[in-house]
PAGUDO-385591 format. One line per 4 residues: number of its first residue (from 1); their letters; for each residue y, z, x of C-alpha. Coordinates in nm, 4 decimals. Each point is the difference from the previous one (the first is absolute). Layout:
<pts>
NUM	A	Y:Z:X  ...
</pts>
This chain:
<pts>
1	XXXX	0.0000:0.0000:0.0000  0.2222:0.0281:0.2931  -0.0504:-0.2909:0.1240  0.1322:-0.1593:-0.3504
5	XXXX	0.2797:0.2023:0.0118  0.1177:-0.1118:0.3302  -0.0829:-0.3824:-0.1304  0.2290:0.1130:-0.2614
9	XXXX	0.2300:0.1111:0.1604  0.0157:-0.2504:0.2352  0.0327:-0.2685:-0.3253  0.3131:0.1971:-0.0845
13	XXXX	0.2262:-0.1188:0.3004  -0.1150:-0.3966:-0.0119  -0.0050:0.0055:-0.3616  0.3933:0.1299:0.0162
17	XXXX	0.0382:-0.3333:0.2360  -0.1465:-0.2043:-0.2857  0.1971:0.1721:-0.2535  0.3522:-0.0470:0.1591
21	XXXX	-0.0927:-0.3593:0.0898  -0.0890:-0.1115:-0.3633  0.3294:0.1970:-0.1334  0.1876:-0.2206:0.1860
25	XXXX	-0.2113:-0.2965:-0.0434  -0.0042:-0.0057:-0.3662  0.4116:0.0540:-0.0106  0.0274:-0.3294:0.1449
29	XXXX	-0.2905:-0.1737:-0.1790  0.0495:0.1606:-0.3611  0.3687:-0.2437:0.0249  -0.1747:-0.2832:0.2038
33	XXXX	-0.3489:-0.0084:-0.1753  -0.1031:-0.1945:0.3158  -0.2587:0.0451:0.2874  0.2262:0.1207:0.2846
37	XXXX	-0.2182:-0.0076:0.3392  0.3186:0.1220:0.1616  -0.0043:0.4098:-0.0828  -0.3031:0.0697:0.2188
41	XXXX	0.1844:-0.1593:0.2810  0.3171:0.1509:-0.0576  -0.1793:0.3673:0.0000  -0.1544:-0.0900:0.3467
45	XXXX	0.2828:-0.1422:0.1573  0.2197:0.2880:-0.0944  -0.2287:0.2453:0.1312  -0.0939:-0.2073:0.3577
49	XXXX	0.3943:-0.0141:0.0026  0.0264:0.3998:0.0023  -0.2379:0.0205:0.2369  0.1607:-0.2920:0.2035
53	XXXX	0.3610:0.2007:0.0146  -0.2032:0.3184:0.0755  -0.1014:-0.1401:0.2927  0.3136:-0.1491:0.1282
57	XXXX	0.2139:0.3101:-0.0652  -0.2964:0.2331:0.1494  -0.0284:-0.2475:0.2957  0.3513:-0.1933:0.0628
61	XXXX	0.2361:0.2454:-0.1414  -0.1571:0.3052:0.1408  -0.0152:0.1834:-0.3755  -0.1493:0.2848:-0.1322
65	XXXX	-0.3555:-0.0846:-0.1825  0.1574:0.1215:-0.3694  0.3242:-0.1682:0.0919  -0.1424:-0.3337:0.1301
69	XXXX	-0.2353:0.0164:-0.3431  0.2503:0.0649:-0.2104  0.1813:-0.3197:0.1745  -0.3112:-0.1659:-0.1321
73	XXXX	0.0430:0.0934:-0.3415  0.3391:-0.1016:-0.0006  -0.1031:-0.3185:0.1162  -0.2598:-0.0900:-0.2441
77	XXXX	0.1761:0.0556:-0.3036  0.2850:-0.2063:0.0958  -0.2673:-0.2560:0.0728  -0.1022:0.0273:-0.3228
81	XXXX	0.3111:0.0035:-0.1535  0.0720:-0.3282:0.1776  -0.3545:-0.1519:-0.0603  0.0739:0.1048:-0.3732
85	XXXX	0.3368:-0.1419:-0.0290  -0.1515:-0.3615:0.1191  -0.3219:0.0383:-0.2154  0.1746:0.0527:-0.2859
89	XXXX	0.2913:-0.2935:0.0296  -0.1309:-0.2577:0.2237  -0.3437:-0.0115:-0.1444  -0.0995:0.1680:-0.3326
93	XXXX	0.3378:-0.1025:-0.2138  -0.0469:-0.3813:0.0609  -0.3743:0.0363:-0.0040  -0.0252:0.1889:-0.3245
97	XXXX	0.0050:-0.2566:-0.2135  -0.2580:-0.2110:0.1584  -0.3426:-0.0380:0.0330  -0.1588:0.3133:0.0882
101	XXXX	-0.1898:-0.1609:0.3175  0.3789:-0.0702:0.1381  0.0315:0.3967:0.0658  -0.3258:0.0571:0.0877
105	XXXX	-0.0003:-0.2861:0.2901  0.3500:0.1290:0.1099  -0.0603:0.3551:0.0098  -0.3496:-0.0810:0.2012
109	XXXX	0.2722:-0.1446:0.2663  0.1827:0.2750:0.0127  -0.3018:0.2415:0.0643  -0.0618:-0.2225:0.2915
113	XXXX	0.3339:-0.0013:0.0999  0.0382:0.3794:0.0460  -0.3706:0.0165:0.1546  0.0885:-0.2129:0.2501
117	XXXX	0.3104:0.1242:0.0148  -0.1092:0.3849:0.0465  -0.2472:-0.1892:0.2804  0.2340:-0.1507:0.1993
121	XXXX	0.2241:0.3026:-0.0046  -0.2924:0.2152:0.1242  -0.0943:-0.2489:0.2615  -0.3396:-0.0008:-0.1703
125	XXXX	-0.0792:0.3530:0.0885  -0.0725:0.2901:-0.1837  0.2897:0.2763:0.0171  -0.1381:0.3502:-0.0606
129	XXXX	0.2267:0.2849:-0.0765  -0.1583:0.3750:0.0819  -0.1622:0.1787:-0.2418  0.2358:0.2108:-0.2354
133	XXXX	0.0010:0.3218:-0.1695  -0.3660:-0.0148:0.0643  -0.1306:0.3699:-0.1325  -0.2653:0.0365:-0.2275
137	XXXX	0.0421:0.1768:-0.3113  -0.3157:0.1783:-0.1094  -0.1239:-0.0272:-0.3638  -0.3080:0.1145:-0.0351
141	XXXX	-0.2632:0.0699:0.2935  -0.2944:0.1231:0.0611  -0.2292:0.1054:0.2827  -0.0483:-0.3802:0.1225
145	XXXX	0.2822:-0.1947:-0.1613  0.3380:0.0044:-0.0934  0.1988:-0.2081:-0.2864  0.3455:-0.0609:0.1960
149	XXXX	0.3158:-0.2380:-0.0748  0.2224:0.0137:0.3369  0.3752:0.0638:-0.0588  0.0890:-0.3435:-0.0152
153	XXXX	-0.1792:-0.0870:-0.2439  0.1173:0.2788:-0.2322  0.3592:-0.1278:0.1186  -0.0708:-0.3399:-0.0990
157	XXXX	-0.1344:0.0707:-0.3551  0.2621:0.2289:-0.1108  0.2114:-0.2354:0.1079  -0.1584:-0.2628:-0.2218
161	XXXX	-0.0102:0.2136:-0.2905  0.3194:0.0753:0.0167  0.1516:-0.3730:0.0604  -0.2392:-0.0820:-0.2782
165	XXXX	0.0854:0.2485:-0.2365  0.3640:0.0144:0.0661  -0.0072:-0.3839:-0.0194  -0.2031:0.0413:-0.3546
169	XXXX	0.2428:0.2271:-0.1729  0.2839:-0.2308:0.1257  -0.1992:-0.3035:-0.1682  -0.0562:0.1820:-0.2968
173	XXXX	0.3411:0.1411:-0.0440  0.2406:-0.2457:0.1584  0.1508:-0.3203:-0.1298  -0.1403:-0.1646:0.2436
177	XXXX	-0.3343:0.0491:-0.1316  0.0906:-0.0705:-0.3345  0.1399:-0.3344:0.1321  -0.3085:-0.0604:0.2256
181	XXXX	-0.2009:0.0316:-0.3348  0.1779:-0.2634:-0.1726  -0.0169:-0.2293:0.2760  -0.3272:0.0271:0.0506
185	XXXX	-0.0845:-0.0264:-0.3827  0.2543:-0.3155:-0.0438  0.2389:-0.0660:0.2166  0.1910:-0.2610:-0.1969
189	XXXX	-0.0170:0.2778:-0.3146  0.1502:0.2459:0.2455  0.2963:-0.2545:0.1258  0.0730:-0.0393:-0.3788
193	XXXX	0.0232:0.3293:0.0264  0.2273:0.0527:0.2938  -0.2284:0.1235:0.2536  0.1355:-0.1510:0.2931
197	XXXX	-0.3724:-0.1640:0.1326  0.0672:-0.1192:0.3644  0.1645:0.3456:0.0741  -0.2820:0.1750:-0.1803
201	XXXX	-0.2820:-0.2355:0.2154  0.1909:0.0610:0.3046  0.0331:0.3478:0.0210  -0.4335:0.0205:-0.1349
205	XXXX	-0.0528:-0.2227:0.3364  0.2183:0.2571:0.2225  -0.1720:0.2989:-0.1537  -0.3567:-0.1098:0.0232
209	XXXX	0.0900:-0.1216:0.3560  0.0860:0.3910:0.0449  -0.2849:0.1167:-0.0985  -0.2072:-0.2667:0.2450
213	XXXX	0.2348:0.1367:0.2771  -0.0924:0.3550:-0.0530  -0.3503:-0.0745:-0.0487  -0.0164:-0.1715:0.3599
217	XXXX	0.1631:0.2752:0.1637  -0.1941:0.2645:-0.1302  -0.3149:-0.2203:0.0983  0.1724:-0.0415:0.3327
221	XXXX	0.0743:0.3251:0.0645  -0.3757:0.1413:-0.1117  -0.2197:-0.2883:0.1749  0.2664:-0.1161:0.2822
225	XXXX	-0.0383:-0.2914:-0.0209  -0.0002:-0.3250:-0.2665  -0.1966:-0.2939:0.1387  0.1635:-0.3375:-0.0617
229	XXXX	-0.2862:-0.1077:-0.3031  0.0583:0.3535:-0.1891  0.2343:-0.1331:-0.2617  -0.1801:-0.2739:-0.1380
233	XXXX	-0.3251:0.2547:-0.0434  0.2263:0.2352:-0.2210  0.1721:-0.2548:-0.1247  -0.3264:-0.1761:-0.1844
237	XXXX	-0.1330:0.3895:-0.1118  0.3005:0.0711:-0.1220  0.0816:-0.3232:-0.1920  -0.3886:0.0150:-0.1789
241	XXXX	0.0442:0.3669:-0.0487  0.3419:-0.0670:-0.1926  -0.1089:-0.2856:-0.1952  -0.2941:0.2202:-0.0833
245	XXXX	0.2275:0.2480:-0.1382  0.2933:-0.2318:-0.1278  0.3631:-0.0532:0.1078  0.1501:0.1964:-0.2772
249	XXXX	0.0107:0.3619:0.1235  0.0941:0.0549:0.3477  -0.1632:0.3832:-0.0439  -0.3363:-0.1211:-0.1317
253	XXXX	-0.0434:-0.2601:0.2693  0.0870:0.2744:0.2428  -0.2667:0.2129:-0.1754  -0.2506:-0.2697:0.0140
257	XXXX	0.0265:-0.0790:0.3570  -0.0383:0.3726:0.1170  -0.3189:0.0091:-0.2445  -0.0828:-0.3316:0.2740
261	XXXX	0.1209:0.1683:0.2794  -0.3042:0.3207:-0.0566  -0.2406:-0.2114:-0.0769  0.0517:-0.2106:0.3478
265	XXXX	-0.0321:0.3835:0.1233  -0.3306:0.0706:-0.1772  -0.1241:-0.3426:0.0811  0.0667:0.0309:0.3704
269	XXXX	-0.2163:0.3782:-0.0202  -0.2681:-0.1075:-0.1182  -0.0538:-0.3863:0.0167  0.0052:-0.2488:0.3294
273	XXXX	0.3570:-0.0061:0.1036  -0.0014:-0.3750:0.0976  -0.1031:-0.0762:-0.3827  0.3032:0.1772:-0.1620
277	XXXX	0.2417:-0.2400:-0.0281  -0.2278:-0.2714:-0.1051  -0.1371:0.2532:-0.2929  0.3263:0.1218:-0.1295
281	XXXX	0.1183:-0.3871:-0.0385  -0.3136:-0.0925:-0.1906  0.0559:0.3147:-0.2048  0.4150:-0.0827:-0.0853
285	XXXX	-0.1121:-0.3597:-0.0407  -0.2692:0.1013:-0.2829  0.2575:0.2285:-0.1047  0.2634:-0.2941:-0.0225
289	XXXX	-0.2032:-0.2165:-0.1833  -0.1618:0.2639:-0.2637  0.3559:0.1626:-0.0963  0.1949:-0.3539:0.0097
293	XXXX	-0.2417:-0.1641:-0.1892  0.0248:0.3311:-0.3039  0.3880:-0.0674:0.0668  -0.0203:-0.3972:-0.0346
297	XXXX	-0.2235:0.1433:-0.3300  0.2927:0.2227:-0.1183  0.3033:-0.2946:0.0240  -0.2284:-0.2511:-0.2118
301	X	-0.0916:0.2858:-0.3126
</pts>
């Protein structure tokens, strides 16, 4: 039974990830109601950027670790402010309206740009930064094992709960969210209505850009380090997971893809390691095709 708790609680941390990534995600895509191929590239690059500036302010500039890390944030969200800005001007308003294999080939390029781009900044090699806040919490032990979550993972999913939940009650509660639900219902209805739509879609793109940002440095900070092929990985999981789930509650498809994020955890206990991935996309494919199929069922009665 220990040995499921720690599984458990091990499920908790990458299933916060998952949950921030797919809040963000579906912002964007409840507006767009396209495949973007971008986000899981976005949430890398951000995160190999913060680890990037790390480096040079630890190294060049002869900073403290904290102060060369928190350089790093800095960094990566005004990365993905800027990456946001473009996204959302130069490529998703004049692709909107067309066919939905425009976005989806575009925003592929773009995940290749800022792979290679991450790549070329690295000089192809891996930069590692030291391992933080490190201490194991105990949770429950015996005489032969102990359940533990080190510090920085406790860090990082109170920090997701709270950007999640803070971010929820804003949604709920804002007139933002009230616009971002008429949007995303009809957007023409809602211009009728005076919802100003392109501001409405922009700021969606910079927020769920955020929430990439702050996913990839809290990945950054716990692993050190993001490999150049990470974002299209989390991208594809997190895209199934969402359409899973829907793109019309940010919350749920945050719930869903921590609900994803344990059962990678369990998976990885007690099954082959090397089969996970290829298991969980079979199982969110069936899952697809059963739920869109009692949806496509729905729309016709």
């Amino acid at each position: 039974m220990l040995y499921f708790f720690q599984q458990v609680l091990n499920g908790l941390h990458s299933g916060a990830l998952y949950a921030l990534l797919a809040f963000g995600y579906v912002l964007t895509n409840g507006i767009l109601h396209r495949t973007n191929l971008a986000y899981g590239a976005v949430f890398a690059f951000c995160g190999h950027t913060m680890i990037l500036t790390a480096a040079f302010g630890y190294q060049a500039l002869w900073m403290t670790l904290f102060a060369a890390v928190a350089l790093g944030v800095v960094a990566a969200f005004l990365y993905a402010a800027l990456i946001s800005h473009v996204l959302s001007r130069n490529v998703f308003e004049p692709l909107a309206d067309r066919s939905p294999n425009a976005i989806v080939v575009t925003t592929l390029g773009i995940l290749l740009v800022l792979s290679e781009a991450s790549r070329i900044a690295a000089d192809t090699h891996d930069l590692w930064l030291p391992p933080m806040l490190a201490v194991p919490v105990i949770f429950a032990q015996d005489d032969s094992f102990k359940a533990t979550l080190t510090l920085i993972q406790l860090l990082d999913c109170a920090a997701v709960l709270a950007a999640i939940a803070l971010a929820a009650w804003a949604f709920a509660r804002s007139s933002f969210g009230r616009s971002w639900r008429a949007v995303s219902d009809d957007p023409k209805a809602a211009a009728m209505c005076g919802v100003d739509v392109r501001a409405v879609f922009r700021h969606a793109v910079l927020f769920g850009g955020f929430c990439a940002a702050l996913a990839g440095v809290l990945a950054g900070i716990y692993y050190g380090n993001i490999s150049f092929g990470t974002g299209l990985t989390y991208g594809l999981k997190i895209l199934f997971v969402t359409a899973v789930g829907g793109y019309l509650s940010p919350p749920r498809a945050a719930l869903g893809a921590a609900a994803f994020g344990m059962a990678e955890s369990l998976w990885a206990g007690y099954f082959p390691l090397e089969w996970r991935d290829a298991w969980m996309y079979v199982f969110l494919v069936a899952m697809l095709v059963l739920i869109g199929a009692g949806r496509d069922q729905r729309k016709i009665v």
